[in-house]
N, CA, C and O atoms as a Maestro MAE file, in Angstrom:
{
 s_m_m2io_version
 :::
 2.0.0
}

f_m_ct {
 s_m_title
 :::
 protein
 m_atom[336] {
  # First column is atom index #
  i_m_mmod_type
  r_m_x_coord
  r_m_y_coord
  r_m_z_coord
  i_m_residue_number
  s_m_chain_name
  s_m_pdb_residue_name
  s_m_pdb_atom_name
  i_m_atomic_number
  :::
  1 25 44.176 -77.569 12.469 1 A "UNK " " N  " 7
  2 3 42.875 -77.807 11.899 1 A "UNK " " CA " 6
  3 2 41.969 -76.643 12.264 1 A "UNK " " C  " 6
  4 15 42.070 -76.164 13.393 1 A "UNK " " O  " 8
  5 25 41.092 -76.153 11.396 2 A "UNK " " N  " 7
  6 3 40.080 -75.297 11.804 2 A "UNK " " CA " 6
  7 2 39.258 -75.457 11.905 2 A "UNK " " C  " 6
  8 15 38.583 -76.023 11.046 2 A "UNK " " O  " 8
  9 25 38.699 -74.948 13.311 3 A "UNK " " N  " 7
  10 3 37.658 -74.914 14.049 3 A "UNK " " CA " 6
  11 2 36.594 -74.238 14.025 3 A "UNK " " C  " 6
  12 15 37.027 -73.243 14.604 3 A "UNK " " O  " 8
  13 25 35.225 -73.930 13.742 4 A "UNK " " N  " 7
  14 3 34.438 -72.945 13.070 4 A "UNK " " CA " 6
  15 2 33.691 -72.794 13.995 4 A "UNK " " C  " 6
  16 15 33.235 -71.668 14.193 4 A "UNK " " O  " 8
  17 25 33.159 -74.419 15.266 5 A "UNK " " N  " 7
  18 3 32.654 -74.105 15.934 5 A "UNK " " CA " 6
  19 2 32.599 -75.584 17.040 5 A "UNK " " C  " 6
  20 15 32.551 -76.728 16.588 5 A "UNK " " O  " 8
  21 25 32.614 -75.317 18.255 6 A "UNK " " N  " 7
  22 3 32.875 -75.686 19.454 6 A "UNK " " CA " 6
  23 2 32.794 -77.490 19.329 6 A "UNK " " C  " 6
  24 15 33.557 -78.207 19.976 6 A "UNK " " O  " 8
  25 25 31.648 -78.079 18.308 7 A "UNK " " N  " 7
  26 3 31.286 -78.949 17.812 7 A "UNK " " CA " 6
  27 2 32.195 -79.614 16.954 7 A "UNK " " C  " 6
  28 15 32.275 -80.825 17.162 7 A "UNK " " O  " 8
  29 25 32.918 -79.149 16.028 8 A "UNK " " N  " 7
  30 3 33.888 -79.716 15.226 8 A "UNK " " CA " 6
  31 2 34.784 -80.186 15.844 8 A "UNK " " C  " 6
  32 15 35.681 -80.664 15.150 8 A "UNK " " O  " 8
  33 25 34.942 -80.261 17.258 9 A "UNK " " N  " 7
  34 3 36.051 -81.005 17.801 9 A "UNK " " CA " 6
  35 2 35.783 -82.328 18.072 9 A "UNK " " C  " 6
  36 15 36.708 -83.042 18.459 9 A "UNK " " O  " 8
  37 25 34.573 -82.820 17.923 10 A "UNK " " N  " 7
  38 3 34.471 -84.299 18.066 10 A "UNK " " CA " 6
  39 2 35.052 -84.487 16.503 10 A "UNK " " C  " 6
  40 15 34.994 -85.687 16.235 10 A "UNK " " O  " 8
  41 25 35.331 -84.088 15.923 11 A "UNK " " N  " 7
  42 3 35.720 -84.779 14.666 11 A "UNK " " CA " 6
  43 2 37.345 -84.588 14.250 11 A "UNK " " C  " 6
  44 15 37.884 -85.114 13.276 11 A "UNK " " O  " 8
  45 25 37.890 -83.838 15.086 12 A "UNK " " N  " 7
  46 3 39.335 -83.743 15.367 12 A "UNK " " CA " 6
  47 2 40.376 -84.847 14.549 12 A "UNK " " C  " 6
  48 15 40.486 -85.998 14.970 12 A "UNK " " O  " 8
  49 25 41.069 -84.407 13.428 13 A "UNK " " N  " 7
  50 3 42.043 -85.272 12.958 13 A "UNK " " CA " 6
  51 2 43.323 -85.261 13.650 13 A "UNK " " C  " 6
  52 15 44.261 -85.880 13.146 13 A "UNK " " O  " 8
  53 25 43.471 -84.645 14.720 14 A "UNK " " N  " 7
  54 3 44.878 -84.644 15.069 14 A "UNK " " CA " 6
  55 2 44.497 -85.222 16.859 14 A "UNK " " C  " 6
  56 15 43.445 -85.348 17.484 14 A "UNK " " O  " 8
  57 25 45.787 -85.429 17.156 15 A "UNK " " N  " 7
  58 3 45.938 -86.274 18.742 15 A "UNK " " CA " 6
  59 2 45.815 -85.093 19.841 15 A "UNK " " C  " 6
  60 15 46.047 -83.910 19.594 15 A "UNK " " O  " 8
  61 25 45.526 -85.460 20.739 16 A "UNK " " N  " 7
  62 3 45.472 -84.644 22.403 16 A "UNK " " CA " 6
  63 2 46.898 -85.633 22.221 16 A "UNK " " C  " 6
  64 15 47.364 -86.618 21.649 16 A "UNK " " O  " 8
  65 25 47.277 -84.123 23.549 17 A "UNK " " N  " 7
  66 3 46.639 -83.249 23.634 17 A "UNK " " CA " 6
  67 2 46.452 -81.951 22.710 17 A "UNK " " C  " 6
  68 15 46.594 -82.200 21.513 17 A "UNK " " O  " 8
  69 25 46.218 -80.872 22.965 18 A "UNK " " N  " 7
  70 3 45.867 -80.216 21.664 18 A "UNK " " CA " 6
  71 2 46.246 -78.455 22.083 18 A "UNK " " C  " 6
  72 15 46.412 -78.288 23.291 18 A "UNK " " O  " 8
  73 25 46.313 -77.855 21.668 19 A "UNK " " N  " 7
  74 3 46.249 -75.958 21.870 19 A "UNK " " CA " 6
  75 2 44.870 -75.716 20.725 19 A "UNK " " C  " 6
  76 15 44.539 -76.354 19.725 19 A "UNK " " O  " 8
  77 25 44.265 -74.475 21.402 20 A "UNK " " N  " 7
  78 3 43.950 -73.806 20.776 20 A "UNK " " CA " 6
  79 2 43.874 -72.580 20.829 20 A "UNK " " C  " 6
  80 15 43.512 -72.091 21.899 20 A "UNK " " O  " 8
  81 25 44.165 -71.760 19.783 21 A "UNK " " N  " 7
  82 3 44.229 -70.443 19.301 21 A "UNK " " CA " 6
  83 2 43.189 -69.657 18.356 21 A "UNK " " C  " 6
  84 15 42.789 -69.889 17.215 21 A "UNK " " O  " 8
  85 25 42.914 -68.654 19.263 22 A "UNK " " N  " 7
  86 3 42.048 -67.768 18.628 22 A "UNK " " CA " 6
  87 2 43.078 -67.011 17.397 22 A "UNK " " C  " 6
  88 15 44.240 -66.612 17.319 22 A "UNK " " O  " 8
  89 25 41.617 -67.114 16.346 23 A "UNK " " N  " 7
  90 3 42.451 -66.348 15.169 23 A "UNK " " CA " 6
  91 2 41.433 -65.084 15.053 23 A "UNK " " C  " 6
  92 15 40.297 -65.109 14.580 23 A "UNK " " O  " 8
  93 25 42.282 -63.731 15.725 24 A "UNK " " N  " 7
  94 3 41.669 -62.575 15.449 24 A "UNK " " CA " 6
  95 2 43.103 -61.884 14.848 24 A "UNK " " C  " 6
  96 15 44.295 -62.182 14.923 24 A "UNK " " O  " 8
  97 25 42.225 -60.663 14.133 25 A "UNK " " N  " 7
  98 3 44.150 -59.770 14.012 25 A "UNK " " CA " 6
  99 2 44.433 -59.066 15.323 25 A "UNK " " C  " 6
  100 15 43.636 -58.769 16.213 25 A "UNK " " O  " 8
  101 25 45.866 -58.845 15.243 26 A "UNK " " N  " 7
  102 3 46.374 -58.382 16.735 26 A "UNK " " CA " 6
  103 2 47.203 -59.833 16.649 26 A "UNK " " C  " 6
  104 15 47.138 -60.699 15.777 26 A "UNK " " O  " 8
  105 25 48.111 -59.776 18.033 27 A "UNK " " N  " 7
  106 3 49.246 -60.335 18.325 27 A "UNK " " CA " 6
  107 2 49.172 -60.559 20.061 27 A "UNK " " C  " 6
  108 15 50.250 -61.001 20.459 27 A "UNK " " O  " 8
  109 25 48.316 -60.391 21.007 28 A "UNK " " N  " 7
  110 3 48.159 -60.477 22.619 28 A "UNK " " CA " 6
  111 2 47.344 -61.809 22.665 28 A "UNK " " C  " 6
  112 15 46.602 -61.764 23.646 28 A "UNK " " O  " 8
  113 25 47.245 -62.632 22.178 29 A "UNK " " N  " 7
  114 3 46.046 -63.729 22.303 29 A "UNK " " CA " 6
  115 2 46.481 -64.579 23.537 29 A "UNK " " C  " 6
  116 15 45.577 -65.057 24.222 29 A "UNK " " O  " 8
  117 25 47.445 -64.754 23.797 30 A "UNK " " N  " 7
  118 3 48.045 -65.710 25.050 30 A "UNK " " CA " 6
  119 2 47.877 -64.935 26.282 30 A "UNK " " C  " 6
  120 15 47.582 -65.466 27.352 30 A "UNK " " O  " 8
  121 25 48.119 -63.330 26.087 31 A "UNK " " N  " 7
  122 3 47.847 -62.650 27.380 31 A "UNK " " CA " 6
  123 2 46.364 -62.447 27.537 31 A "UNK " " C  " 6
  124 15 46.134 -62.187 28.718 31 A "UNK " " O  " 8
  125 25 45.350 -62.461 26.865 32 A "UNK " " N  " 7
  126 3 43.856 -62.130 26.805 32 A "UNK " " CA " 6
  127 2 43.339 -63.285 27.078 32 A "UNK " " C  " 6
  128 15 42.216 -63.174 27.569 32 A "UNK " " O  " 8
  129 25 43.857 -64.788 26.909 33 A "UNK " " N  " 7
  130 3 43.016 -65.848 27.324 33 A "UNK " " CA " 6
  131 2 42.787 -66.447 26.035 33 A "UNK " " C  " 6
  132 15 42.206 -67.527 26.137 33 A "UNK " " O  " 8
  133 25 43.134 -65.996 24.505 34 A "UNK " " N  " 7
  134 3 43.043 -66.596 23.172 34 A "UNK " " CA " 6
  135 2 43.154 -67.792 22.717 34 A "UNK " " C  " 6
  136 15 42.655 -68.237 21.683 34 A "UNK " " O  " 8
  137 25 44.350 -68.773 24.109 35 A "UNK " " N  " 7
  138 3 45.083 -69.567 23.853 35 A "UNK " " CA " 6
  139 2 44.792 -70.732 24.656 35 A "UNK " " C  " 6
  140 15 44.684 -70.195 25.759 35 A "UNK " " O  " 8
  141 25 44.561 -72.145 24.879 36 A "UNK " " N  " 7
  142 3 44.251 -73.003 25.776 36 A "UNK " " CA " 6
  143 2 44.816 -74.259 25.498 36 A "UNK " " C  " 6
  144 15 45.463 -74.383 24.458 36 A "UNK " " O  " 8
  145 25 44.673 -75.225 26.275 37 A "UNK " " N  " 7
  146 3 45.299 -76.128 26.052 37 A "UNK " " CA " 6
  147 2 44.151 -77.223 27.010 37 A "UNK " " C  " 6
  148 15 43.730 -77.187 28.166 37 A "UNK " " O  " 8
  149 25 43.963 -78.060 25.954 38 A "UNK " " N  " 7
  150 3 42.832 -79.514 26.062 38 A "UNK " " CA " 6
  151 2 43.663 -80.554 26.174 38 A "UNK " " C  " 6
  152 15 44.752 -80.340 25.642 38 A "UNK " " O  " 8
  153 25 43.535 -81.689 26.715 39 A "UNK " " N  " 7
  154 3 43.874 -82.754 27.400 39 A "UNK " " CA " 6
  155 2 42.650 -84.041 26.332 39 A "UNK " " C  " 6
  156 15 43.084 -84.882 25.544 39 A "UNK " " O  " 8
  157 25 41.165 -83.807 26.651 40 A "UNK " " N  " 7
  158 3 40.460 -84.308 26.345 40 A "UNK " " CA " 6
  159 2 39.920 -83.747 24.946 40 A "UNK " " C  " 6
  160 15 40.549 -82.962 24.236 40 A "UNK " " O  " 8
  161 25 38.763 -84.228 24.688 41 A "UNK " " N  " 7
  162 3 37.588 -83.709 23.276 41 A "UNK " " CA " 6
  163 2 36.695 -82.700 24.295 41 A "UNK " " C  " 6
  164 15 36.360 -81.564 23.959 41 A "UNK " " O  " 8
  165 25 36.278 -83.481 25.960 42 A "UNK " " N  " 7
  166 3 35.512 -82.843 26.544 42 A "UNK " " CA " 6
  167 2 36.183 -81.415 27.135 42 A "UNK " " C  " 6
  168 15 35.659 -80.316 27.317 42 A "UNK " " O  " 8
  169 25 37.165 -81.751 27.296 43 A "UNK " " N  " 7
  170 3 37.654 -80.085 28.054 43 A "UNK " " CA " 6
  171 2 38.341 -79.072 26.645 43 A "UNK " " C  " 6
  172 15 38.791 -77.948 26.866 43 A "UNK " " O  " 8
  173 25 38.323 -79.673 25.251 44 A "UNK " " N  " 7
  174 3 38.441 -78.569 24.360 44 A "UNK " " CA " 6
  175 2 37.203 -77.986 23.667 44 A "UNK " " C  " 6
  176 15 36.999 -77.003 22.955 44 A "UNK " " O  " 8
  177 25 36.404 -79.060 24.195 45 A "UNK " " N  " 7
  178 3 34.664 -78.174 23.902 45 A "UNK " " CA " 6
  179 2 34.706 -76.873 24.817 45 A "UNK " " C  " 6
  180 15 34.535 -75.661 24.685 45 A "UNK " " O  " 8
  181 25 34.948 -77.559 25.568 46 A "UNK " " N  " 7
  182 3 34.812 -75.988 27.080 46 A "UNK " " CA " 6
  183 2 35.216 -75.159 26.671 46 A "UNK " " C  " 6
  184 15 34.647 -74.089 26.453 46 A "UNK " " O  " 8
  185 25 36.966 -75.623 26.338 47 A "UNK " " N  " 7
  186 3 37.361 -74.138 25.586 47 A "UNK " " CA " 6
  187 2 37.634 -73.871 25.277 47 A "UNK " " C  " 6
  188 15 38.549 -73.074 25.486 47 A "UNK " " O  " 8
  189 25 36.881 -74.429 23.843 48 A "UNK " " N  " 7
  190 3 36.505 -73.607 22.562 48 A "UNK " " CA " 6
  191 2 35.498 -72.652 22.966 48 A "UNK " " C  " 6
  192 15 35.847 -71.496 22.729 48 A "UNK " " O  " 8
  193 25 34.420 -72.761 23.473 49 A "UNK " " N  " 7
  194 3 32.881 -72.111 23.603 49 A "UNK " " CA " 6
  195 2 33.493 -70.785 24.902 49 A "UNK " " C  " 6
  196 15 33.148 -69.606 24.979 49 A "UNK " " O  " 8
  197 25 34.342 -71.450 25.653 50 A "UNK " " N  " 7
  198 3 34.757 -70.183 26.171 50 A "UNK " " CA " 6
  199 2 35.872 -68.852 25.256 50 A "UNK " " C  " 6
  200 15 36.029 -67.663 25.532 50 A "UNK " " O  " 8
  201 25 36.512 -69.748 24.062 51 A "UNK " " N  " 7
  202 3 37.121 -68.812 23.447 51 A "UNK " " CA " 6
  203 2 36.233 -67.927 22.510 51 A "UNK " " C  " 6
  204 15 36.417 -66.723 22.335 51 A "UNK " " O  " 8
  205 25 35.342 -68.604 21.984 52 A "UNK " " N  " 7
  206 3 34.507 -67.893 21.197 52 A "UNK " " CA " 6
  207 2 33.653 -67.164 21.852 52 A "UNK " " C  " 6
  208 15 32.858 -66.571 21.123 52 A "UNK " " O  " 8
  209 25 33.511 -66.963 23.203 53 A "UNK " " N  " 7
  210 3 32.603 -65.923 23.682 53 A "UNK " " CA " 6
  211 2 33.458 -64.939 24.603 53 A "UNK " " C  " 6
  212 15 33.159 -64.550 25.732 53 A "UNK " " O  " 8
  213 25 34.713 -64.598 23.772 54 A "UNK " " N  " 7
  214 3 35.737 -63.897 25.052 54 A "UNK " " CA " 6
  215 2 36.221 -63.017 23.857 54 A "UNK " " C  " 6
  216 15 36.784 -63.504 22.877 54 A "UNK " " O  " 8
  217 25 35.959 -61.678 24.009 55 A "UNK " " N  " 7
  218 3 36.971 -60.773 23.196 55 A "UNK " " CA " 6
  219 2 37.906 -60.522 23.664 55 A "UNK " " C  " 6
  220 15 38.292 -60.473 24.832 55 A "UNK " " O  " 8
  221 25 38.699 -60.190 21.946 56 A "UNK " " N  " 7
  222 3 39.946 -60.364 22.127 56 A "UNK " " CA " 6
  223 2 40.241 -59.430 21.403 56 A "UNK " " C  " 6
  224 15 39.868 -59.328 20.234 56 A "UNK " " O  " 8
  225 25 40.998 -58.571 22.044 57 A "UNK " " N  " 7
  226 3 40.998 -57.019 21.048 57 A "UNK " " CA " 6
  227 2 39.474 -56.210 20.958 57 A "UNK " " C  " 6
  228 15 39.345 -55.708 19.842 57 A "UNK " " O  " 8
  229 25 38.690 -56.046 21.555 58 A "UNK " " N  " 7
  230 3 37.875 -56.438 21.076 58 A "UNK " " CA " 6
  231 2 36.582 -56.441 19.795 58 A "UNK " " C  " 6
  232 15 35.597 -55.788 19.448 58 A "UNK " " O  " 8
  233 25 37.441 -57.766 19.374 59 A "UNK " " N  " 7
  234 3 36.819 -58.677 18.458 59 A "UNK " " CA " 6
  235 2 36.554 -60.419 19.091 59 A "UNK " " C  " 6
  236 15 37.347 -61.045 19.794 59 A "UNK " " O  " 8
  237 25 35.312 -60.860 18.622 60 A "UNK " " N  " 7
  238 3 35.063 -62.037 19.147 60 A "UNK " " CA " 6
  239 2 35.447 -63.166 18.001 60 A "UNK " " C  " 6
  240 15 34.668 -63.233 17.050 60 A "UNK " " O  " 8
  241 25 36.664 -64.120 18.016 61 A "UNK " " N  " 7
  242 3 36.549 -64.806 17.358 61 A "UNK " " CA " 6
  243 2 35.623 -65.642 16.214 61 A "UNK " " C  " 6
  244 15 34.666 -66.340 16.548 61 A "UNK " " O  " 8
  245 25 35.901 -65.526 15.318 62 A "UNK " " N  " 7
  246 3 34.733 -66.778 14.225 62 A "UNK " " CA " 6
  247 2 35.522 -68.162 14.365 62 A "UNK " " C  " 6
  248 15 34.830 -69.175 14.259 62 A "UNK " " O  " 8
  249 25 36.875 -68.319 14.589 63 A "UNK " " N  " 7
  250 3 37.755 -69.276 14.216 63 A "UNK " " CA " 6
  251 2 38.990 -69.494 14.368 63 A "UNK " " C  " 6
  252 15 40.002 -69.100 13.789 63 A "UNK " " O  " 8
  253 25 38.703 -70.442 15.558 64 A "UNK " " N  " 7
  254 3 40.067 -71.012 16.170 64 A "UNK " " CA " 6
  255 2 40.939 -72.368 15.289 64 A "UNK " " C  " 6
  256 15 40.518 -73.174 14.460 64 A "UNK " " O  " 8
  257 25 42.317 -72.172 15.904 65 A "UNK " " N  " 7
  258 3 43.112 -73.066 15.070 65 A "UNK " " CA " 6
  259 2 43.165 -74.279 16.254 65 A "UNK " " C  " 6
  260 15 42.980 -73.995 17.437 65 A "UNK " " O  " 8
  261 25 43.411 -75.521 15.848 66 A "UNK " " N  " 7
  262 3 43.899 -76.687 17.114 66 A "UNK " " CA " 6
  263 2 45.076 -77.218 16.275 66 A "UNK " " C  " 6
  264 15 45.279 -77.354 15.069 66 A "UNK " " O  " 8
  265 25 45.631 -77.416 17.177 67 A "UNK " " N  " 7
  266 3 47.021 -77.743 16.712 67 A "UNK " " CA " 6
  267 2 47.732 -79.371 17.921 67 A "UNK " " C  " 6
  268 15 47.265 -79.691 19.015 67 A "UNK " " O  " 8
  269 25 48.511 -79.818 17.431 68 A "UNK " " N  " 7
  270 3 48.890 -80.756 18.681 68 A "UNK " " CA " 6
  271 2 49.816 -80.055 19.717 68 A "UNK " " C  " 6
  272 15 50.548 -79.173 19.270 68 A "UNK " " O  " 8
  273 25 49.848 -80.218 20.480 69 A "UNK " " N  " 7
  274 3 50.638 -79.682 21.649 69 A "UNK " " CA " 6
  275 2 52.138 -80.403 21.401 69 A "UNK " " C  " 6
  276 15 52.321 -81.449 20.779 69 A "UNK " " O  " 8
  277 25 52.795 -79.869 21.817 70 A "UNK " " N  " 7
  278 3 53.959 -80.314 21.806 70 A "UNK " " CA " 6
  279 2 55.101 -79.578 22.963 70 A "UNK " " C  " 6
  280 15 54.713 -78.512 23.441 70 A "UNK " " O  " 8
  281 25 56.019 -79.924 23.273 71 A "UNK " " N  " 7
  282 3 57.161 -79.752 24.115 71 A "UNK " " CA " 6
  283 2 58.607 -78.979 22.864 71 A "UNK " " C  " 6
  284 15 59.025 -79.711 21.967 71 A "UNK " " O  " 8
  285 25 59.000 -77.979 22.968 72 A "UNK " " N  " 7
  286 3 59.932 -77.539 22.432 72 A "UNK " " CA " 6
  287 2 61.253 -77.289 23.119 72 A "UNK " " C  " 6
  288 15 61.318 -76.474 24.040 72 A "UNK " " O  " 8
  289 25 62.501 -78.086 22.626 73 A "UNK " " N  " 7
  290 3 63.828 -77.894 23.540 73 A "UNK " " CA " 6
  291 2 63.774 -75.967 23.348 73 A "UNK " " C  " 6
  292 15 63.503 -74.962 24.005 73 A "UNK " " O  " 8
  293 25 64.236 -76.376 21.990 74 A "UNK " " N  " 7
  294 3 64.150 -74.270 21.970 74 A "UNK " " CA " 6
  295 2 63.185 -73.987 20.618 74 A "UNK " " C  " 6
  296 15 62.606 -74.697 19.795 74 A "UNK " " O  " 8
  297 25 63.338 -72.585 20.853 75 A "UNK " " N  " 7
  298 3 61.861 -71.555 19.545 75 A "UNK " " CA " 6
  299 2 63.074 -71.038 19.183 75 A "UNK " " C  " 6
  300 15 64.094 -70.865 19.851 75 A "UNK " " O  " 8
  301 25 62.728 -70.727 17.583 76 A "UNK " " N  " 7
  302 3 63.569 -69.619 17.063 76 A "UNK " " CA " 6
  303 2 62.634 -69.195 16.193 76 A "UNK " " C  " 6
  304 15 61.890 -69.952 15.570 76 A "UNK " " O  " 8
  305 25 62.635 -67.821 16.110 77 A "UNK " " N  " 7
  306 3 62.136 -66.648 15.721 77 A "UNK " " CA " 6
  307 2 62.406 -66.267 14.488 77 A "UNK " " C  " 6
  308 15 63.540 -65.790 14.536 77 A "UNK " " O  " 8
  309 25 61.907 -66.195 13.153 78 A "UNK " " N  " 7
  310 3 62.515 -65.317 12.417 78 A "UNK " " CA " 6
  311 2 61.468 -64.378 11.676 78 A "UNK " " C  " 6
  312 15 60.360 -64.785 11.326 78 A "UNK " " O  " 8
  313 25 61.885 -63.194 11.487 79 A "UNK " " N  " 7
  314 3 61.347 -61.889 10.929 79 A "UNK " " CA " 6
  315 2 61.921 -61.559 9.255 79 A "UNK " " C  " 6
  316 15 63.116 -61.573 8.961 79 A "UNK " " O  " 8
  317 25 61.010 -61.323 8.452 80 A "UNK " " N  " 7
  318 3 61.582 -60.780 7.417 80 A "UNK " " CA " 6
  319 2 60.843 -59.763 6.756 80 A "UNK " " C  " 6
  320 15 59.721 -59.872 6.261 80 A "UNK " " O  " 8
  321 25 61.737 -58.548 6.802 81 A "UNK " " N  " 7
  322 3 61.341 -56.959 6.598 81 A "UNK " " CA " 6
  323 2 61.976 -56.889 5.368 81 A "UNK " " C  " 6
  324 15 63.144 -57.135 5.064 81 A "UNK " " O  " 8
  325 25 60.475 -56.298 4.320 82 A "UNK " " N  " 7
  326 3 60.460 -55.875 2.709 82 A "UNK " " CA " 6
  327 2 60.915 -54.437 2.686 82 A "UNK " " C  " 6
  328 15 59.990 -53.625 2.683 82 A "UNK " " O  " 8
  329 25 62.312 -53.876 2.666 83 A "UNK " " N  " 7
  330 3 62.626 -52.489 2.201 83 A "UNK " " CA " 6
  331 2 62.364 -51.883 0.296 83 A "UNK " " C  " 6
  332 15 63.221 -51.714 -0.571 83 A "UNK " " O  " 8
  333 25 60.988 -51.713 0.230 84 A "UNK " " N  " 7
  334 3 61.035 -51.337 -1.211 84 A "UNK " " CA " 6
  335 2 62.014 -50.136 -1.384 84 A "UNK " " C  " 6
  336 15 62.211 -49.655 -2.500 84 A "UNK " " O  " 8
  :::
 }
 m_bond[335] {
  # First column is bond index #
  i_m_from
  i_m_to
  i_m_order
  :::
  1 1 2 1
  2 2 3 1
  3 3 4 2
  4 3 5 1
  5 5 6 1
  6 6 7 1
  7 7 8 2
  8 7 9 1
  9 9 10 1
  10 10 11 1
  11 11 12 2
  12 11 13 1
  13 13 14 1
  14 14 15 1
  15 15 16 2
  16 15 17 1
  17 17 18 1
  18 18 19 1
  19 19 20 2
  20 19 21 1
  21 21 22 1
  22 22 23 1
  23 23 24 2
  24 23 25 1
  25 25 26 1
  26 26 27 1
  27 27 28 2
  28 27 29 1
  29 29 30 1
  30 30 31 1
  31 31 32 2
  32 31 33 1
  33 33 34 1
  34 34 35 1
  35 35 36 2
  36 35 37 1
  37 37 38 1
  38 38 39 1
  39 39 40 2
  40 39 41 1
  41 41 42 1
  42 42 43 1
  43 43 44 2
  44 43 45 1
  45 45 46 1
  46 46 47 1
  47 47 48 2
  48 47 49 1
  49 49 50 1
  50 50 51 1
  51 51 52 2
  52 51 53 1
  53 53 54 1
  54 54 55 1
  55 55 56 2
  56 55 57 1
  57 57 58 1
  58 58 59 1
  59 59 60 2
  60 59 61 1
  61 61 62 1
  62 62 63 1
  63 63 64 2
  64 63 65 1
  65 65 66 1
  66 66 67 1
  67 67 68 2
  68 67 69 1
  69 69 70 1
  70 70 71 1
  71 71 72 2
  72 71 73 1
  73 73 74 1
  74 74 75 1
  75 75 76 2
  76 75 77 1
  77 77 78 1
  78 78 79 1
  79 79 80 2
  80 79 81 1
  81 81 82 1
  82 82 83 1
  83 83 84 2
  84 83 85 1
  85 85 86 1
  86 86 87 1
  87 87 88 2
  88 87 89 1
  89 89 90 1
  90 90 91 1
  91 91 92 2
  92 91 93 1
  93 93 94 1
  94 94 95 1
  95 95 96 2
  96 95 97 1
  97 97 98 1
  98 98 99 1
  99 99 100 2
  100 99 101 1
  101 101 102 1
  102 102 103 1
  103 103 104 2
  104 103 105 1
  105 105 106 1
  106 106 107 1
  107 107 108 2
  108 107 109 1
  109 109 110 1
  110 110 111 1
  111 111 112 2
  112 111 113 1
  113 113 114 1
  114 114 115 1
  115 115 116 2
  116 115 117 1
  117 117 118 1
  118 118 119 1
  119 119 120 2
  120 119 121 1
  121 121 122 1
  122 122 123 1
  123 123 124 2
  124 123 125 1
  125 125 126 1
  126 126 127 1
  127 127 128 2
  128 127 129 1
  129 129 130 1
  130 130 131 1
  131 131 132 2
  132 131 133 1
  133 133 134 1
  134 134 135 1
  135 135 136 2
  136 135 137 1
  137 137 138 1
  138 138 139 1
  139 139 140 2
  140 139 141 1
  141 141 142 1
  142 142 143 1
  143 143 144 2
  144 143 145 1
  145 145 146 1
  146 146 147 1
  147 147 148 2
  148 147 149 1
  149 149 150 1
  150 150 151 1
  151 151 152 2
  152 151 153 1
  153 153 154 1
  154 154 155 1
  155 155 156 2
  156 155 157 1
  157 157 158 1
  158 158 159 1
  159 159 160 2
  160 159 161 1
  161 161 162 1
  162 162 163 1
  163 163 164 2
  164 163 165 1
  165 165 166 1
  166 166 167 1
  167 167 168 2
  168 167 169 1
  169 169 170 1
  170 170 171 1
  171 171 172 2
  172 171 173 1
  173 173 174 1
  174 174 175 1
  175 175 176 2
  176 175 177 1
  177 177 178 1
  178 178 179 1
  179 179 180 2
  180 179 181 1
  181 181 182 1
  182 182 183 1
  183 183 184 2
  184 183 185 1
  185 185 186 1
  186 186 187 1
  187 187 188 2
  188 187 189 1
  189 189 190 1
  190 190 191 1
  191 191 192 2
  192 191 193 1
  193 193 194 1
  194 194 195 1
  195 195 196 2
  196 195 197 1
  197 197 198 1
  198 198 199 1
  199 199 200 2
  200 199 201 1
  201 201 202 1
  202 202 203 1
  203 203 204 2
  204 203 205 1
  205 205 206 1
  206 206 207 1
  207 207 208 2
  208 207 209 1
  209 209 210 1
  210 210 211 1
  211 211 212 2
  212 211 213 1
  213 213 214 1
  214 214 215 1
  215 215 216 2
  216 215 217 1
  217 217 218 1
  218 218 219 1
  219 219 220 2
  220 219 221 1
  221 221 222 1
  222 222 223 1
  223 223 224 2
  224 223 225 1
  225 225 226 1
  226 226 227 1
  227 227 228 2
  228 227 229 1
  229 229 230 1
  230 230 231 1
  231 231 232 2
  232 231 233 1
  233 233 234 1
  234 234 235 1
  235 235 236 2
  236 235 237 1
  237 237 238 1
  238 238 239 1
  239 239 240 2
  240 239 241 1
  241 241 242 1
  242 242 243 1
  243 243 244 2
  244 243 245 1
  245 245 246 1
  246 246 247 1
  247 247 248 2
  248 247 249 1
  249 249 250 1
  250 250 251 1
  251 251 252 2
  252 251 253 1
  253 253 254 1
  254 254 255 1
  255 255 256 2
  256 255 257 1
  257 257 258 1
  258 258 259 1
  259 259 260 2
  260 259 261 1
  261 261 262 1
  262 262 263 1
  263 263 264 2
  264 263 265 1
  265 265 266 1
  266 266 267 1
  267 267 268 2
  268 267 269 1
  269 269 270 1
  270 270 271 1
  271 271 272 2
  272 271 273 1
  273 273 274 1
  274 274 275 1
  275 275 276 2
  276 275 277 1
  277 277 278 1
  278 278 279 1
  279 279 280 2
  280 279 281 1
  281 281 282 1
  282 282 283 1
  283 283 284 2
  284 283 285 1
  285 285 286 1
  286 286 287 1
  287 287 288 2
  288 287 289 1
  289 289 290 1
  290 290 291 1
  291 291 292 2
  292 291 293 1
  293 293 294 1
  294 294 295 1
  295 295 296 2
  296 295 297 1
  297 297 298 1
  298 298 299 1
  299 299 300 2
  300 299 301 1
  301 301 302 1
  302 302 303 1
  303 303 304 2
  304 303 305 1
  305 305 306 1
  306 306 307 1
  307 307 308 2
  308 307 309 1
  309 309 310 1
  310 310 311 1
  311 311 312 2
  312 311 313 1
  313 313 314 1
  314 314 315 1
  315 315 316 2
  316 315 317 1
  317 317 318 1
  318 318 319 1
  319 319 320 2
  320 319 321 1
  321 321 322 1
  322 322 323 1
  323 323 324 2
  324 323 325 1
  325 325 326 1
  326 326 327 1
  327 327 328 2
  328 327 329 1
  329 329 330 1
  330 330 331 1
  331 331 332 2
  332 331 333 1
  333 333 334 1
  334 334 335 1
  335 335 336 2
  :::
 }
}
């Protein structure tokens, strides 16, 4: 769900706990602090308002994603490269 601003999380359609991710371009958001993880509505206000005032690349977010948290046995990766 997108987040525009720190406030829209009381209106949250999806369950805690929750991630959120800064959406800037670039690819380091987990090492810069982009990335968090809420339990509550009250501790993803926190930080949200802390993501939006933290550059990242620096660029300061307009708009984070929340997503549900989840547990993964495994990730798989896939890449797909356009050779014109």
């Amino acid at each position: 769900q997108k987040i525009d601003h720190p406030t829209d999380l009381k209106r949250l359609k999806i369950n805690y706990p929750i991630v959120l991710k800064s959406q800037v371009y670039g690819g380091e958001r987990a090492n810069v602090g982009g990335v968090r993880f809420a339990e509550t509505t009250i501790d993803a206000i926190a930080a949200a308002q802390n993501i939006f005032n933290l550059p990242i690349l620096g660029e300061l977010p307009e708009v984070l994603l929340a997503e549900v948290k989840y547990d993964a046995e495994q990730e798989f990766y896939l890449a797909v490269v356009l050779d014109t």
